[in-house]
Structures are given as C-alpha cells and as structure tokens.
C-alpha positions in Angstrom: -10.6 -1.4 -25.6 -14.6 -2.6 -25.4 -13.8 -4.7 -27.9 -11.3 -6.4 -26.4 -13.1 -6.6 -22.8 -16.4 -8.1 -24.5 -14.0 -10.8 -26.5 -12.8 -12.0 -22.7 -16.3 -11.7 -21.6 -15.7 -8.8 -18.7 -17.8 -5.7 -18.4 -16.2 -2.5 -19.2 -16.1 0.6 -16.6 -14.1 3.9 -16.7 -13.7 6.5 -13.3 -14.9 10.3 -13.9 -13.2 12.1 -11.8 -12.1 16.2 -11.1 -10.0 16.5 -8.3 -11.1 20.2 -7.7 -8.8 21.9 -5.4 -6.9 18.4 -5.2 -5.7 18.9 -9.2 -2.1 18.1 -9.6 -0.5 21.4 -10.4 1.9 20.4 -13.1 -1.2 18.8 -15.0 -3.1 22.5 -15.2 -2.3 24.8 -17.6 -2.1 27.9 -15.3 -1.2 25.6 -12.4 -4.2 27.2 -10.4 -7.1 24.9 -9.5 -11.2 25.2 -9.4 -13.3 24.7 -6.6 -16.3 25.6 -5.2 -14.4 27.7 -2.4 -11.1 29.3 -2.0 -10.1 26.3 0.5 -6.1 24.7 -0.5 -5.2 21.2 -0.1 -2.8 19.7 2.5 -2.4 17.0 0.1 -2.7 13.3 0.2 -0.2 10.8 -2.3 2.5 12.1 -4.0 1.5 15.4 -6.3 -1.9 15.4 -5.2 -3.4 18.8 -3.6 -3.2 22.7 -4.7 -2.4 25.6 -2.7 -3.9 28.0 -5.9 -7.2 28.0 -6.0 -9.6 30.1 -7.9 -13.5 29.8 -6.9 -15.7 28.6 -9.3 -18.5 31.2 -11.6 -21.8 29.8 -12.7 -19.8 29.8 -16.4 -17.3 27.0 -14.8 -20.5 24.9 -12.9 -22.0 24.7 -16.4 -19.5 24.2 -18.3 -18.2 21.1 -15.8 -21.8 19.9 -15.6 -21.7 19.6 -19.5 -18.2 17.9 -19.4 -19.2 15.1 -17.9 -22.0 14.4 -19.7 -19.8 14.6 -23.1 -17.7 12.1 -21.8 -20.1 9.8 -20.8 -21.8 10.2 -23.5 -18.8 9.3 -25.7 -18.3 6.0 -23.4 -21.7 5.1 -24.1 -21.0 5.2 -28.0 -18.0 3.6 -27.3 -19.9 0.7 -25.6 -18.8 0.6 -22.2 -20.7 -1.2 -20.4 -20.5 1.6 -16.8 -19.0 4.7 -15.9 -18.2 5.2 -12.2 -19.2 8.9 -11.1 -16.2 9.9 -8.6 -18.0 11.9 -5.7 -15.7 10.7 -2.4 -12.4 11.4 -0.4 -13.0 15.3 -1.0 -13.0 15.5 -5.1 -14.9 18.3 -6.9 -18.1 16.9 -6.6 -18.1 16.2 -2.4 -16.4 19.5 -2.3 -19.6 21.0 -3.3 -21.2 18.2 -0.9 -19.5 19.0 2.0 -20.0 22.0 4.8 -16.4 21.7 5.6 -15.0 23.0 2.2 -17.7 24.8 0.1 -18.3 28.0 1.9 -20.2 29.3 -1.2 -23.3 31.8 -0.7 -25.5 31.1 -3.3 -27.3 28.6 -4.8 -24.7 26.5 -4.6 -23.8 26.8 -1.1 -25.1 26.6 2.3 -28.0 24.7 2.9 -27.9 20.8 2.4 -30.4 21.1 -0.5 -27.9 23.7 -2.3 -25.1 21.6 -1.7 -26.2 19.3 -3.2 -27.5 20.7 -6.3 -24.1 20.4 -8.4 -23.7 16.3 -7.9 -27.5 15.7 -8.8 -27.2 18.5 -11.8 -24.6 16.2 -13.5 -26.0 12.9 -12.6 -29.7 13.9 -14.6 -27.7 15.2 -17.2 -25.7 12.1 -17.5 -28.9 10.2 -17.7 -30.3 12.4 -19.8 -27.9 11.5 -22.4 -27.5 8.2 -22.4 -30.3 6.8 -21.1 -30.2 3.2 -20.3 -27.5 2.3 -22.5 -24.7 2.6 -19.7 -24.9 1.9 -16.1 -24.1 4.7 -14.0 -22.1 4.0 -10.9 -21.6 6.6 -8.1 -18.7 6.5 -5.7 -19.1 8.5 -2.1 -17.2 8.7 1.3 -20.0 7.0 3.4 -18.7 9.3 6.3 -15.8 12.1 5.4 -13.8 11.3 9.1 -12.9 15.1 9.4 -13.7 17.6 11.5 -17.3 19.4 10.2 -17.1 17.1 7.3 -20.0 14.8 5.7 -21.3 12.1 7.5 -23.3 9.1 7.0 -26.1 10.5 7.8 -25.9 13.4 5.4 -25.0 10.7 2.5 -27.6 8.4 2.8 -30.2 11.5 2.4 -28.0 12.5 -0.7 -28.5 8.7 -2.0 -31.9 8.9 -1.3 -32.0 12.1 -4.1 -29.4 10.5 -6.0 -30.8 6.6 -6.8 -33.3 8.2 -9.1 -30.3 8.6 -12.0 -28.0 6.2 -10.5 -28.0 2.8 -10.6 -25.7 1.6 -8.1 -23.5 3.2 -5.2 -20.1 2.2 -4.0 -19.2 3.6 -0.1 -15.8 4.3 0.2 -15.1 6.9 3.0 -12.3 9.4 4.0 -10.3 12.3 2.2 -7.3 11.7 -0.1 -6.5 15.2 -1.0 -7.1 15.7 3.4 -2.9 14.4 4.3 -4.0 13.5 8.4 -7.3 11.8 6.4 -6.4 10.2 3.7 -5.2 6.4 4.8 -9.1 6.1 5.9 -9.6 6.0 2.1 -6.5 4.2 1.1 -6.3 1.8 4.3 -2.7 0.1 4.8 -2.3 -2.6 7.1 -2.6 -0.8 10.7 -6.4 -0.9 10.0 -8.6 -4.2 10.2 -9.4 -6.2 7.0 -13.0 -4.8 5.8 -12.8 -1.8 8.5 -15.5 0.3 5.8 -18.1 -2.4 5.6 -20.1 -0.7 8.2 -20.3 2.3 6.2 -21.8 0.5 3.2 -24.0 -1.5 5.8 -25.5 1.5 6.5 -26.8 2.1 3.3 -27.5 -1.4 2.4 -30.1 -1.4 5.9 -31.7 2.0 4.9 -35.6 0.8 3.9 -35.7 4.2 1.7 -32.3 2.9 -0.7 -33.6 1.0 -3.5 -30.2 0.8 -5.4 -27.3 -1.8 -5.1 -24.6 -1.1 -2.8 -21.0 -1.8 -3.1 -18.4 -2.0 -0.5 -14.6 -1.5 -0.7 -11.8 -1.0 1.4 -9.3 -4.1 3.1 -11.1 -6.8 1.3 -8.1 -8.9 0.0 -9.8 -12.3 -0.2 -12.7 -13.9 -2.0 -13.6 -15.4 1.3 -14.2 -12.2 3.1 -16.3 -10.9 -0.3 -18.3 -14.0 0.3 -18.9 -13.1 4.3 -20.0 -9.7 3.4 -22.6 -10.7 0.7 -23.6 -13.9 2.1 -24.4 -11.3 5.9 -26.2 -9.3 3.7 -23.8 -5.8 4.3 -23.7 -5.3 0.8 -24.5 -6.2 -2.4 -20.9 -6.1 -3.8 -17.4 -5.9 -3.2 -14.7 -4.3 -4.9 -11.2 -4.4 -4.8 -7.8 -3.4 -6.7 -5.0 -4.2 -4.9 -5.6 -8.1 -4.3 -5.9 -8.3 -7.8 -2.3 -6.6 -8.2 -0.6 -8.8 -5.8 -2.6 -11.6 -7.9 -4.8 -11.6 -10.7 -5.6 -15.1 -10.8 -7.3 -14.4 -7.3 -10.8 -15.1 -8.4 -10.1 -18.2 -10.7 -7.8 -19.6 -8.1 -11.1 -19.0 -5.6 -13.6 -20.5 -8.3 -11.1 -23.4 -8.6 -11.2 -24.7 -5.6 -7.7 -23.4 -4.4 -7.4 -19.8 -2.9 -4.3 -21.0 -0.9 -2.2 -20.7 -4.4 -3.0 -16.5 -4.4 -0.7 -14.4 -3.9 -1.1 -12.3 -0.6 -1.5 -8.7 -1.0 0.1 -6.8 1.6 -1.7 -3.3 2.0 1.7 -1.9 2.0 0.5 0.9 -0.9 3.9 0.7 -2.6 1.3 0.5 -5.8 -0.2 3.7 -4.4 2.8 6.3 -4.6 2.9 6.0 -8.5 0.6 8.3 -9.6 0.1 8.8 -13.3 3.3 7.0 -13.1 4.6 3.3 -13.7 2.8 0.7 -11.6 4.0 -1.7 -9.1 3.5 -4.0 -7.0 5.8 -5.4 -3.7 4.7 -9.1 -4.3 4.3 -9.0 -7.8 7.0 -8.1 -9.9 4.8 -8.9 -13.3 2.4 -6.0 -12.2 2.9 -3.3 -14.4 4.6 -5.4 -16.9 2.1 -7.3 -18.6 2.7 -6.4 -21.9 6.2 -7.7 -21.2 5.5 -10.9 -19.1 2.1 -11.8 -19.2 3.9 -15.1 -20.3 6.8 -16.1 -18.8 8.9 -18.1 -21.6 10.8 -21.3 -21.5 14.7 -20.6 -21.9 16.7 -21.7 -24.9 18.2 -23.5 -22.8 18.0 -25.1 -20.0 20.7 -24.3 -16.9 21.6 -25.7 -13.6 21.3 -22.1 -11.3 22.4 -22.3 -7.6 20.4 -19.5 -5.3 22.2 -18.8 -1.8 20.1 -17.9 0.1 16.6 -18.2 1.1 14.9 -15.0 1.9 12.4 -12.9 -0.3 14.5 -12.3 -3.2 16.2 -16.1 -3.1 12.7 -17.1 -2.9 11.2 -15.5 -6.0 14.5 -15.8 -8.1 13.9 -19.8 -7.4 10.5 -19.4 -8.4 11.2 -17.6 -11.6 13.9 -19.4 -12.7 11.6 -22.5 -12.7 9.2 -21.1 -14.8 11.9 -20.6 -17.3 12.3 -24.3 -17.2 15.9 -24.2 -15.1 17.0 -26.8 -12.7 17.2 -25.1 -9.5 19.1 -25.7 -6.0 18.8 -23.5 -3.2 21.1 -22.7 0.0 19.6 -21.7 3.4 21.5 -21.7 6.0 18.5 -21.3 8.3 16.3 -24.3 9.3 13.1 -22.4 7.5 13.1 -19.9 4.5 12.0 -16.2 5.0 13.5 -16.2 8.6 13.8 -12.6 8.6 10.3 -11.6 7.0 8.9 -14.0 9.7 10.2 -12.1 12.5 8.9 -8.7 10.9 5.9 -10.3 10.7 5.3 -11.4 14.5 4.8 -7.3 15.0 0.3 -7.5 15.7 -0.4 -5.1 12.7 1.3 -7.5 10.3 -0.8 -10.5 9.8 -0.7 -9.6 6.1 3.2 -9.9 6.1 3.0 -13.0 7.8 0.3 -14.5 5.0 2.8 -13.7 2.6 5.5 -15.4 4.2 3.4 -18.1 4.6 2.2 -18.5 0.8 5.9 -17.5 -0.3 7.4 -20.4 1.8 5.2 -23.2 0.6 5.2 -21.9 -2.9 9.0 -21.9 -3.2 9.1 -25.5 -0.9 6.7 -27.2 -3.4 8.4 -25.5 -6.9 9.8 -28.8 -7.5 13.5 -27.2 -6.9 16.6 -29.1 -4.6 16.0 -26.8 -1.3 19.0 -27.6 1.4 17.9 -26.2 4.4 20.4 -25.9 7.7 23.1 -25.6 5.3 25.8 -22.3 5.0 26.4 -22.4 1.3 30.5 -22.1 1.1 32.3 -21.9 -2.7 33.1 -25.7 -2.7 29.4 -26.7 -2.2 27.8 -24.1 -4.8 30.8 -25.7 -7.0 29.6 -29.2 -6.8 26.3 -28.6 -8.2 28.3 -27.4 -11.4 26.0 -24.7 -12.2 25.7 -22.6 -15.1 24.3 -19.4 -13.0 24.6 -18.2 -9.5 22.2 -16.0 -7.7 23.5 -14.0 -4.5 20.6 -13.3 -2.2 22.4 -13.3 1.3 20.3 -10.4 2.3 21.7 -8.1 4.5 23.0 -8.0 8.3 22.7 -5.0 11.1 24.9 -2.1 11.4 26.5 -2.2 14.3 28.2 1.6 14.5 31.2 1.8 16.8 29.7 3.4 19.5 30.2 3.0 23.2 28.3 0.4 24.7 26.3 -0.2 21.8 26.4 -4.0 23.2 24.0 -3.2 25.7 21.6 -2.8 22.5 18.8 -5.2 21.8 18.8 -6.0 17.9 15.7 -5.0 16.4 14.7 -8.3 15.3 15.2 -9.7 18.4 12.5 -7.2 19.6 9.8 -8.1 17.3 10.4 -12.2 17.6 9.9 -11.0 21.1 12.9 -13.2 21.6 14.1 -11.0 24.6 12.7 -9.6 27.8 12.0 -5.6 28.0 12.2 -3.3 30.9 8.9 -1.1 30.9 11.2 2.2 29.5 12.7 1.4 26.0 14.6 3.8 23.6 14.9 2.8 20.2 17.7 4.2 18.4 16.8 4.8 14.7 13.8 6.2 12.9 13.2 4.7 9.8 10.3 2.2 9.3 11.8 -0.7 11.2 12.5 1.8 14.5 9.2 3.6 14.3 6.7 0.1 13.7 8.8 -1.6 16.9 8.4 1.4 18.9 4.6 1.7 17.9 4.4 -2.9 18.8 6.1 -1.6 22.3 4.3 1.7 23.2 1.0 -0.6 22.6 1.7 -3.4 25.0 2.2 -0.6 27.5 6.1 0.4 27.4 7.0 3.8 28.2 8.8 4.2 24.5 11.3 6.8 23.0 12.7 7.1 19.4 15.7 9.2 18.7 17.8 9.9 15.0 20.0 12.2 13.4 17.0 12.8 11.2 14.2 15.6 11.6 11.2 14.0 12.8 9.2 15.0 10.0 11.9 12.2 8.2 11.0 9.6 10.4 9.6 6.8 8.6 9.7 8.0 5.2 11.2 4.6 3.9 7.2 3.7 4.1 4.5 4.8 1.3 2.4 7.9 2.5 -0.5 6.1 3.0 1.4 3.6 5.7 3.4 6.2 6.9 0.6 9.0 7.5 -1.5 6.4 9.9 1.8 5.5 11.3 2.4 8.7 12.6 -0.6 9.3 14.3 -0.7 5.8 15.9 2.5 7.0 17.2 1.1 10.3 18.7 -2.0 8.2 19.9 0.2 5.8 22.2 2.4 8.6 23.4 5.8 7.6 21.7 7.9 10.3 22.3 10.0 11.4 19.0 13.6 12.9 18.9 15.2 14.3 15.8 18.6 15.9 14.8 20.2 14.1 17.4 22.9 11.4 17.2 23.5 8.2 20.3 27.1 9.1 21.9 27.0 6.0 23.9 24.9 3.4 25.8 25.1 3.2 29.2 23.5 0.9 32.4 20.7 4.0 33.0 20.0 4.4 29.1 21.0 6.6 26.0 23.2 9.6 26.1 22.4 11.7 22.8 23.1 15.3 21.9 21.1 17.6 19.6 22.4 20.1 17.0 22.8 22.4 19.7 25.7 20.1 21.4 23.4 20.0 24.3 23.9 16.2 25.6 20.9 14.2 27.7 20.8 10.6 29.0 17.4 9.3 27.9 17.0 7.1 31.0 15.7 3.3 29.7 16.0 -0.1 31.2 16.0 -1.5 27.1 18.1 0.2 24.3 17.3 -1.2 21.0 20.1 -1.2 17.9 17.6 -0.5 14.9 20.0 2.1 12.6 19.6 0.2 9.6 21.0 -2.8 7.8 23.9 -3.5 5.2 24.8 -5.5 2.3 27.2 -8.1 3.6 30.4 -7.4 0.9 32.2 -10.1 2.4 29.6 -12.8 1.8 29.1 -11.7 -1.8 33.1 -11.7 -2.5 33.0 -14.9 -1.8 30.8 -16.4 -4.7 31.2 -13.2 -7.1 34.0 -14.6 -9.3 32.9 -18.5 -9.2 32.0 -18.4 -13.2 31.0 -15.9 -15.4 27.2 -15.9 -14.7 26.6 -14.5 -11.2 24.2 -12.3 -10.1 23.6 -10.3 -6.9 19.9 -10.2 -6.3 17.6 -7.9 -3.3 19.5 -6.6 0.0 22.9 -8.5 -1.0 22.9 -5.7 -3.7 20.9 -3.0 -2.2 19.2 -2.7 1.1 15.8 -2.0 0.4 11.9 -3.1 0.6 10.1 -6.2 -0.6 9.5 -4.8 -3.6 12.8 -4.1 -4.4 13.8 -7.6 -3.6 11.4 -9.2 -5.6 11.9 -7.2 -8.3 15.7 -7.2 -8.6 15.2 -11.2 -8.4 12.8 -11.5 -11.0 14.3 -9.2 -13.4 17.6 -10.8 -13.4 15.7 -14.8 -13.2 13.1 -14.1 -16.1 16.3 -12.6 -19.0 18.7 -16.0 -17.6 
C-alpha cells in the first residue's frame, strides 16, 4: 500500500484509534468494553457506543500504552509516511482527558495533570520507537460541547505538553460516541461551512504552540481552504467528504476550473456505513472504484431516450454519455431538477442548491439533445428510434382521501414559498420533508405543529443520524411542537382534526395546513413507455421513492452496464 501511494507521489497516513467505551459490541470478544470509568455510551452512528463497560487496571493502561506503540512502530517499517493519534469526540484517549467521563482516583484520575498522563504516556512511547522516521499526527476536540466536558482552554494546555512528541495537531471538536453531541463532530448541513475554524484558530494564535495546526470540519471547497490559510487560522485543512462527492476536487482547483466539482452535500449518507460499504449521494462511483474507476466505451453505440429530467434523468444522461451513447432527453418542465430546486430554497440548503446548480449545467453542456417544455408522450420517444429507454418521471404527492385535504398546502409549494402562510401552520407528516419545512417555518417566526401516525422518536428517520440528531434539537430550539401516533381525520376552515391511539379526537387550530405525507411512484406514467421495446428501464423515484442517493445510484447502475 506505501508502495503504491509513493508511485502516485501522495504521503501515506493511517488513524489509531480505540473507541473505549464507544467499542462496537459485536466487534469485542466478550462484547464488554474498556474505559477509564464505568460510564456507558448513548451512542453516536449506527453500532457505535457500549452499555458494558468494565474499568480499566494498571495491566490494561500498559498493555494499551504498548499497543500503540507496536503498531506504529510496524507503520514506520512499513514506510508510512504519518500516523494520526485519535484523541477527540470522546475515544479512549480523551476519555482519560476529560473530567466528564474519567472518574478514576488514582494516578490516572482527577487532577488535570493525572488526566493527562495516559495520552502523553503513549505519545513518548510512540516517539520513542520510531523516532523521526514517521510523523506523528494528533487529532483532539478543540472544545468537547458537553456539559463538564473539555474545553479549549484545557486543550491548548494539553498541546502545550503534547507538541514535544507530536508534530502536528488537527482540532476537530465534539463527541461521536455522545448521541445529542455528536453532529458537532460530524457537521451536516444545518451548521455553517467552516463552523470549527475558530477552534483551531485558537491554537494557531497561542504564542506557547510551536506545532502546525490543522483544521477540519464543513470545508467542502478549495476556496475556503485557501481563505483559512491565506487569514492565517490555520496551517492546514482537511477534509473527506468533498473528496467523496469528488475526487478530482483539487486538480479541478489547480486547473483552473473548480466549477466542474462535484458538490458535496453534508448530507452524511457516507457516514451511516460503518465498517460497511461506502457511499456517496452525488457520487455513485464512490465506493466502487475498483469497479468504475474508468468508465468504458460501449460495444456499441445506442440511441437512449431519458424522460425526464430530475436527479436520476440527469445522471443517467450523464452516464450514458460517457459510455459513448447518443442521448436525448425529455423534460417537461422549462428547467431541469425542478423539484430538487424547490427543496433547495429551504435557508439550510445552500449545499443542495450548489448541487442542483453544478448538476444542471453539467447535464445542459454533456453534449446530449435536451428538449425542455416538452411532456415526452410514446409517439415522440418513438420518433427518436432509440435502442434504450430510461423512465425517470420521479414521483408525485400522495394525496390520501381525506376530508378536506384540499385545504392542504403541497409541501413544495411551502418551500418555493410559492404560497402565502397564516402565522399558525400544521404540517401533516413527519418524515424528513415535514420536519425540515416545519423547522424553515418555525424559524421565520410561525407558530408550527407536526403530527403522524408515527412515534415521534420516528420522526425524521428517513435522514442519516448525524442530520437527523441536529434536526431534532433545532426543532426543540424553535419550539415546533411534535405529535405522534396520531392520524389527520379531516381538514377543516379552523385547522386539523386528529385522534391519538386513545380515540381521543382534537382540532389543532391553524390558519395553514400543509399535505407533506409522502410521495409515489407515478404507475401510470411508467405504463405508458414500459413496453415500447425491449430495453427500458425504470430509474430513481419512478421505481422507488427514495433519496438522492438512491436516485443516482439506480441511474448510474443501469446507464454504466447499457
């Protein structure tokens, strides 16, 4: 693997990391977990956190101490160019850091000086070993963000101790393994773009640091890396997920182009998949490499015919030219992406709307036939005489048959803001679309209510944990008002008459309803173009309703075998 990284000409670095009490169970032997104190986990992403815990003897400090030595010590021979020493978001190593979870008694405990005795014990042992041959990276919440946690101050005296066997620190802050903490250290796209720069800033200002800092969190362009270095808040940047949605983001940058990346979209749908298969919502290659590092020209070459111009039309246009087809594409908007552009008018998703933005010019400018303002019907996908059709109609509301539900706003007519609301709204359905147009609502000041058949602990959970966590609490912040286990028996002039699981019926008094129970695959559309030759395919919500991801990578899966 050095080998390999050297022959490209990148530097090769590896994480060292012990979750402590944050250990996966079904990855321990015994399923119990070490720590420094008997303290569980509430648990961050998927399978992270441990409610057995058993508190660690002088035996296991040594015997960890020496562990990670050993392994560095093996990268080193290995020639890695850096190891990164995993002390943030509430792993073994700040759990000895931090007041708020090592409750210990002894040398190890208590005072800041004994806290901090375990991180520094490996770090000089780690230099010990291998010298100068590696560099030694150390990654620490600049501030933990909970309740009798570490701060910056406290962390900035541990660098202080540290930089002497270090040779670089990287500030991240929050708790993963912490579930009300943990979007802090994985930040979706509710929080600002470079929210943890001031942390590392911190650090870079303090006279008594000597060491280079890095700084990571939100940065998804080269142009914001270049603000922070050129301000002088750090002396690095890092990031992961940019480089997900689009590894060519730094040569795109370097050549003069950044407008060709691919927008990440800080929606975490990479995050979920731990020790699992990666993914990506904008990139469908991601994960894949080994398999489509290279998309291939086709055999042969075939006139395809996409309906429709939405996120999964898009990228099946997109892929099917790379495989060297001759491409024509129905809208029967005037723009492509109408949908994922009204999504994207909510305040909290400027990401979204980059993407729609890049995905829109890049399918305009693909070189394919793009007919906008046009309703495909079977005699015009005929004409073109193609060899392959892709069905990407998306999908459509569901419009239950309830009474009144005409008094109902449409959900997307809500976020294009293309209606007027009364100051008391009562959005009928809880899943990620309900919950973000309440949250848009309840921050411009409505008085805002959500009710589903749902618990309310189910609200949401079509988002990633990281997304939905912060979501949650934005909702408690601005005093949305959640109902679960309840269904909508009609809508009337005054508002929403519901009843619980207890029969007990109550008119939720609003002056704007809003229909947001979901969407559905439009079967009539798709019977319409299914049987027109042998080749068809039915690509992103047309098939399934789903995410992004799902629609890109249904799309691209189907476009890339064609």
């Amino acid at each position: 693997m050095a080998d390999e990284a050297h022959y490209r000409g990148a530097k090769l670095s590896i994480e060292l990391v012990h979750a402590g009490r944050g250990a996966m169970p079904r990855l321990l032997k015994d399923g119990v977990a070490i720590a420094p104190s008997v303290f569980p986990a509430t648990g961050g992403p998927e399978g992270v956190g441990n409610t057995h815990i058993r508190e660690m003897t002088y035996a296991d400090i040594e015997h960890i101490i020496n562990r990670y030595a050993e392994i560095a010590e093996r990268l080193a021979r290995c020639e890695f160019d850096a190891i990164m020493l995993h002390a943030a978001h509430g792993n073994l190593i700040a759990q000895f850091m931090s007041p708020r979870f090592n409750h210990r008694t002894d040398w190890y405990g208590g005072s800041f000086e004994n806290r901090m005795r375990f991180p520094l014990q490996i770090m000089k042992e780690i230099r010990r070993r291998v010298g100068h041959r590696i560099n030694i990276d150390m990654r620490i919440s600049g501030e933990e963000l909970i309740p009798g946690g570490l701060t910056t101050e406290d962390m900035i005296e541990f660098v202080k101790l540290a930089q002497e066997y270090v040779d670089s620190v990287h500030v991240s802050v929050g708790m993963i393994i912490e579930s009300d903490y943990f979007y802090y250290s994985m930040p979706p796209y509710y929080h600002p773009h470079c929210h943890n720069v001031k942390y590392a800033e911190a650090f870079k200002k303090c006279p008594d640091i000597h060491i280079p800092v890095t700084t990571v969190g939100s940065i998804t362009t080269i142009a914001e890396a270049e603000e922070i270095l050129a301000a002088g808040k750090a002396d690095m940047v890092a990031m992961a997920r940019p480089l997900m949605a689009e590894p060519n983001l730094l040569k795109n940058a370097y050549a003069g182009r950044p407008e060709t990346s691919r927008p990440c979209l800080r929606c975490f749908e990479c995050a979920p998949n731990v020790m699992q298969h990666l993914h990506c919502a904008v990139n469908p290659v991601c994960g894949r490499e080994t398999q489509y590092r290279v998309i291939q020209k086709a055999d042969e070459r075939k006139k395809a015919v996409v309906i429709g111009g939405g996120v999964s039309g898009m990228m099946a246009v997109q892929t099917l030219l790379k495989r060297g087809h001759e491409v024509t594409l129905f809208e029967k908007e005037d723009t492509l992406g109408k949908k994922l552009y009204e999504i994207s008018c909510l305040s909290f998703k400027g990401d979204m709307r980059r993407y729609w933005d890049w995905d829109v010019k890049t399918t305009m400018n693909s070189g394919a036939k793009i007919v906008l303002g046009t309703e495909a019907t079977p005699e015009l996908v005929m004409a073109e005489n193609p060899d392959v059709i892709f069905i990407a109609t998306g999908s459509s509301l569901i419009v239950p048959p309830i009474e009144g539900i005409e008094k109902a706003r449409h959900i997307l007519d809500m976020d294009n803001k293309r209606v007027d609301v009364g100051h008391k709204v009562v959005v009928c359905g809880g899943g990620l679309s309900g919950t973000e147009c309440a949250l848009q609502l309840a921050m411009e000041g409505h008085d805002v209510t959500v009710v589903d058949m749902l618990p309310v602990d189910a609200f949401a959970k079509d988002a990633s944990p990281s997304p939905r966590t912060m979501l949650m609490a934005l909702l408690k912040k601005y005093n949305v008002r959640l109902i679960g286990e309840s269904k909508v028996l009609r809508f009337t002039d005054k508002g929403v008459e519901i009843e619980d699981r207890n029969w007990n019926r109550t008119l939720l008094e609003a002056d704007t309803a809003v229909n947001a129970l979901g969407m559905k695959s439009d079967s009539d559309v798709v019977a319409k173009f299914a049987g027109l030759i042998p080749e068809v395919y039915v690509v992103g919500d047309a098939a399934q309703v789903n995410n992004i991801r799902h629609a890109n990578q249904s799309a691209f899966i189907y476009a890339v075998e064609c």
